[in-house]
C-alpha positions as CSV (number, residue, x, y, z in Angstrom):
1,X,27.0,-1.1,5.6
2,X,28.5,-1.1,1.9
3,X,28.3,1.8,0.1
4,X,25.3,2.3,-2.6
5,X,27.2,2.0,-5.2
6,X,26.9,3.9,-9.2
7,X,24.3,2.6,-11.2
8,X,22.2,3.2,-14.3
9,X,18.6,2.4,-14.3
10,X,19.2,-1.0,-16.1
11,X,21.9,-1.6,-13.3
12,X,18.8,-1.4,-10.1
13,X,16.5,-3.2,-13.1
14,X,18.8,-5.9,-12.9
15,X,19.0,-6.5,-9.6
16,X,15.3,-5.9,-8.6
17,X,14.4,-8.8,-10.5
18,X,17.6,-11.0,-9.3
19,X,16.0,-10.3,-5.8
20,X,12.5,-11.5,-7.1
21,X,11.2,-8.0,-4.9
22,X,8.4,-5.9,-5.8
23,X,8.1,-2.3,-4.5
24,X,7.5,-3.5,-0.5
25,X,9.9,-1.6,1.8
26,X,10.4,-2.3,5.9
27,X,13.4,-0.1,6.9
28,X,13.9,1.0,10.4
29,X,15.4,4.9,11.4
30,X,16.5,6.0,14.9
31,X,12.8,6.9,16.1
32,X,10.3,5.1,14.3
33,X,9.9,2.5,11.9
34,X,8.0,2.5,8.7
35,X,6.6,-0.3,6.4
36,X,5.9,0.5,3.1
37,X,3.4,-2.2,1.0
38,X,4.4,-2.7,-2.5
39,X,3.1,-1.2,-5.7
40,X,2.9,-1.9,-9.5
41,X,-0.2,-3.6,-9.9
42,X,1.2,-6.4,-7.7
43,X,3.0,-7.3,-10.8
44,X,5.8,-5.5,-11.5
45,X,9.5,-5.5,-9.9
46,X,10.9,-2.0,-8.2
47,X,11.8,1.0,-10.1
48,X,15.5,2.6,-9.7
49,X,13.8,4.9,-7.2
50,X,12.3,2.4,-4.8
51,X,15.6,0.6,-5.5
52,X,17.8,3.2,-3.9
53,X,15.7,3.8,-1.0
54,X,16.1,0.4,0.0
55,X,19.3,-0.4,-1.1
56,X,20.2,-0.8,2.9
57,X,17.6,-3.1,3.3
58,X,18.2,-5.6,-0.4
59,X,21.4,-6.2,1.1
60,X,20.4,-7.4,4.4
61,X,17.4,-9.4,2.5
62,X,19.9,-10.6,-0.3
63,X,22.0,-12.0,2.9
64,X,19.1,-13.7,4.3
65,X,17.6,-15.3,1.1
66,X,14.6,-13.2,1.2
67,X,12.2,-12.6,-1.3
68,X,8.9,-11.3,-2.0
69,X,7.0,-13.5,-4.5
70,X,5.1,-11.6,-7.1
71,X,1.5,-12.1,-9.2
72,X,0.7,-14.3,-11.4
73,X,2.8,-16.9,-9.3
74,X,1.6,-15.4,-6.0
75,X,-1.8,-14.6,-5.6
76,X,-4.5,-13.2,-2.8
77,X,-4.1,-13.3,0.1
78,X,-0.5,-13.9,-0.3
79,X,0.2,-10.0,-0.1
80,X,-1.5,-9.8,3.0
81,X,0.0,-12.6,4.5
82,X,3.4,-11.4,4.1
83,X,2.9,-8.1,5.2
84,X,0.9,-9.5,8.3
85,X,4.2,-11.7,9.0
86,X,6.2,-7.6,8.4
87,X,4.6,-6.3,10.9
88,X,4.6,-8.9,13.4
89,X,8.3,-9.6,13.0
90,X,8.6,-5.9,13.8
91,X,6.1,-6.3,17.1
92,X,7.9,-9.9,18.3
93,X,11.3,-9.7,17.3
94,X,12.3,-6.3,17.3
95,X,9.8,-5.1,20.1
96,X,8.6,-2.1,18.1
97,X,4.8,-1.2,19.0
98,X,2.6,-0.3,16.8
99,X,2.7,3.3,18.2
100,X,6.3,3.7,16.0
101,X,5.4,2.0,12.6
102,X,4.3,3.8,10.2
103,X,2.4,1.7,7.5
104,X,2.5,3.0,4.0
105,X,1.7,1.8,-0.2
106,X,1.4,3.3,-3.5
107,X,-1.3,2.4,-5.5
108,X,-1.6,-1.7,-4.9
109,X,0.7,-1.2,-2.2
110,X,-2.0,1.4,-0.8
111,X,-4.7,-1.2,-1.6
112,X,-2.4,-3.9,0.4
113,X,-2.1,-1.4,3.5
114,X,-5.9,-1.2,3.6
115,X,-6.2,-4.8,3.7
116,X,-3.9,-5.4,6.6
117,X,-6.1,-2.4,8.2
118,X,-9.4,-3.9,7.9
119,X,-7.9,-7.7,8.7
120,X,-6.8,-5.6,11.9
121,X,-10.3,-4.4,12.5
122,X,-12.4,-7.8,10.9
123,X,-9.8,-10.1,10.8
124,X,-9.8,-13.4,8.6
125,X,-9.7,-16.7,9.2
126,X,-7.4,-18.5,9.0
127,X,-5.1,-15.9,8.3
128,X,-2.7,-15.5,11.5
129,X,-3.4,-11.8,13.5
130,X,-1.9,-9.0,13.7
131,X,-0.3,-9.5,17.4
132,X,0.6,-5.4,18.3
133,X,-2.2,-3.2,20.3
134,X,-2.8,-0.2,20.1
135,X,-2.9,1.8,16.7
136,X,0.0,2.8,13.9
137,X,1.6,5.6,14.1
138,X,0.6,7.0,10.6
139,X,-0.7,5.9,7.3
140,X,0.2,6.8,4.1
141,X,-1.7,6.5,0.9
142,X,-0.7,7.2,-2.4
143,X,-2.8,6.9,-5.6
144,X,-4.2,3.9,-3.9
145,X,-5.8,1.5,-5.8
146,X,-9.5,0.7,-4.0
147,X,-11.9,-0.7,-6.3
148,X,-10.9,-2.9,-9.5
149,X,-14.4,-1.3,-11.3
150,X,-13.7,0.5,-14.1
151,X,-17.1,2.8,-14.4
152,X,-15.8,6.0,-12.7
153,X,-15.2,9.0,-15.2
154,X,-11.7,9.5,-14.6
155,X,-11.2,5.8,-15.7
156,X,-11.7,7.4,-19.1
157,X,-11.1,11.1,-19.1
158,X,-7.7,10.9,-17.9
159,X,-6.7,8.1,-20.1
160,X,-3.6,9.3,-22.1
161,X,-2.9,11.6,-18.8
162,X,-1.4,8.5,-16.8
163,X,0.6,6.1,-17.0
164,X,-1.8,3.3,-16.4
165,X,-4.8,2.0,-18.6
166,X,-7.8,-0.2,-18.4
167,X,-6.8,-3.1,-20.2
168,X,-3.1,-3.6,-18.0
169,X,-5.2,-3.2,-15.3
170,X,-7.6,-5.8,-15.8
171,X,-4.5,-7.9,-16.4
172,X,-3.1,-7.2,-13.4
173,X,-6.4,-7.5,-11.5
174,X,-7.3,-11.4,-13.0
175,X,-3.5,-12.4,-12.0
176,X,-3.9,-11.0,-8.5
177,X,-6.7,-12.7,-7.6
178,X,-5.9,-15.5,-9.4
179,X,-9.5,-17.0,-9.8
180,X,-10.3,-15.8,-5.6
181,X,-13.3,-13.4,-5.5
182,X,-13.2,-9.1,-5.1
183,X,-14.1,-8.9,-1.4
184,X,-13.9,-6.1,1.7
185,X,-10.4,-6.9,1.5
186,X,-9.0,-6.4,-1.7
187,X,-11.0,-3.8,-2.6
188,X,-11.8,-1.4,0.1
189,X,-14.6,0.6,-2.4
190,X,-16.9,-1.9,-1.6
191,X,-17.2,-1.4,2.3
192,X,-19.6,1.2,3.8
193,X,-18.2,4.1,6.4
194,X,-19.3,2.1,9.0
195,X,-16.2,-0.4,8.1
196,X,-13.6,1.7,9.2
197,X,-14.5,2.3,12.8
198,X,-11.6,1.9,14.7
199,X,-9.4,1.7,12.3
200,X,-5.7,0.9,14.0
201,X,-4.6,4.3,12.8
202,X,-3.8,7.5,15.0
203,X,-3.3,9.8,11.4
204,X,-3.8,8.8,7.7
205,X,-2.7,10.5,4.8
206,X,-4.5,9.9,1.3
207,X,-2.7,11.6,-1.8
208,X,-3.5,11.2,-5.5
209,X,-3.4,13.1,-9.1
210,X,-5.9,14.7,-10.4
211,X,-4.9,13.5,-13.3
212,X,-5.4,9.6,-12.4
213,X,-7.8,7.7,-13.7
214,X,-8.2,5.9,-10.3
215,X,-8.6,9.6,-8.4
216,X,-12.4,9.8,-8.4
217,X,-12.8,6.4,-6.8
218,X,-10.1,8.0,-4.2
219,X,-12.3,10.7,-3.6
220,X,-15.1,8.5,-2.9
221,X,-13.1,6.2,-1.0
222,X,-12.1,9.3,1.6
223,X,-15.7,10.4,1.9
224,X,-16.3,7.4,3.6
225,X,-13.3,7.8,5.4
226,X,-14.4,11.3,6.4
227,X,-17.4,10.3,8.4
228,X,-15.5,7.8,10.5
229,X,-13.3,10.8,11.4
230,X,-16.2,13.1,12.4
231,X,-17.0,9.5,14.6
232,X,-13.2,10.2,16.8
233,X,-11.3,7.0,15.5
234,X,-9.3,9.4,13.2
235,X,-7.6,12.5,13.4
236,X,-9.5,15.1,12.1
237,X,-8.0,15.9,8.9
238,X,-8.7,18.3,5.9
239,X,-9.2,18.2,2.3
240,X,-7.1,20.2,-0.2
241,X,-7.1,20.5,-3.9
242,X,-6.9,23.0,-6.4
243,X,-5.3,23.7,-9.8
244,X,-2.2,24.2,-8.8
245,X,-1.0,21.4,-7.4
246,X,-3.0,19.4,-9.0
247,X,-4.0,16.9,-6.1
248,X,-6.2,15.4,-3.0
249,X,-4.2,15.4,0.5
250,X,-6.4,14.0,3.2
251,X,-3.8,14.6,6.9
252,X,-3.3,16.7,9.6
């Protein structure tokens, strides 16, 4: 594998949009395999530090004429489909069960992550299945983005705190959809606790900012979570936050 070689933030700029890749990862290690959704509103191209974590992986897809098409031009369900055809490549081709993948997304990438879950567990037609048994290994949620309301308090009170705000998101939101309807699937705040019942997942892990203007729809969104876990189809998991570090970690 070549070398990753020296290169300035412009440099990875550069070549994330050459590739025409948003922030959506699938890399395999020596034990277990993990496929990471991508982020930035479903808009934007990877940042220098996605870029060298799969700078391994842009090589073998640069070889292969791969690419990941991004909103406005691609709209829902393409995400889904795409990562539906990820994982089943893994399950088919490279004969990796579900048992050893470990699915994982930051913000829309963690909204695109609970999509594939719930087309695992209500799946739509005609969208093709996912073919593995069983359950993931893990799942990992970062600052996801579950509801594309804009009522919670944080949407406000931490404006100026992060990085995002209203009006890009509503930008982002019309392109994703691209005239298609908010449903169970794209946004995950509007399904009861009842939805996630055997959810494909033996552990998940749910982290955001408490200075996020998406965080109290992420605490809500683990509440429901919560009771399904009480239910068995989760690991039991706890629920830390304080001051300090300034953040929600639902996990083992």
């Amino acid at each position: 594998m070549t070398e990753r070689p020296t290169m300035t933030a412009l440099d990875w700029l550069a070549l994330a949009k050459a590739l025409a890749i948003t922030t959506a990862t699938l890399f395999a290690s020596s034990g277990n395999v993990s496929n990471n959704g991508g982020s930035g509103g479903y808009a934007s191209m990877a940042a220098p530090a996605h870029m060298e974590l799969i700078w391994d992986v842009i090589q073998i897809a640069q070889s292969k004429n791969q690419k990941m098409n991004v909103a406005p031009a691609a709209a829902y369900p393409t995400q889904l489909k795409h990562a539906i055809a990820a994982v089943n490549f893994l399950i088919n081709v490279e004969n990796v069960p579900l048992s050893r993948i470990i699915l994982g997304g930051d913000s829309a990438g963690g909204n695109l992550a609970l999509a594939l879950l719930s087309h695992m567990s209500h799946p739509i037609t005609p969208l093709a299945p996912v073919e593995g048994k069983g359950s993931f290994k893990g799942v990992l949620l970062m600052s996801p983005w579950v509801t594309f309301d804009q009522t919670a308090p944080t949407m406000t009170s931490n404006i100026g705190r992060d990085v995002l705000d209203r009006r890009t998101l509503t930008i982002w939101w019309d392109n994703f959809l691209g005239g298609s309807e908010a449903d169970k699937y794209n946004t995950p705040a509007l399904v009861d606790a009842d939805w996630w019942q055997g959810i494909a997942a033996s552990k998940i892990c749910v982290l955001a900012g408490a200075d996020e203007i998406f965080v109290d729809d992420i605490r809500e969104f683990v509440s429901k979570l919560r009771v399904r876990s009480a239910a068995g189809s989760l690991s039991t998991f706890g629920d830390y936050a304080n001051a300090e570090n300034r953040s929600i970690t639902k996990g083992d």
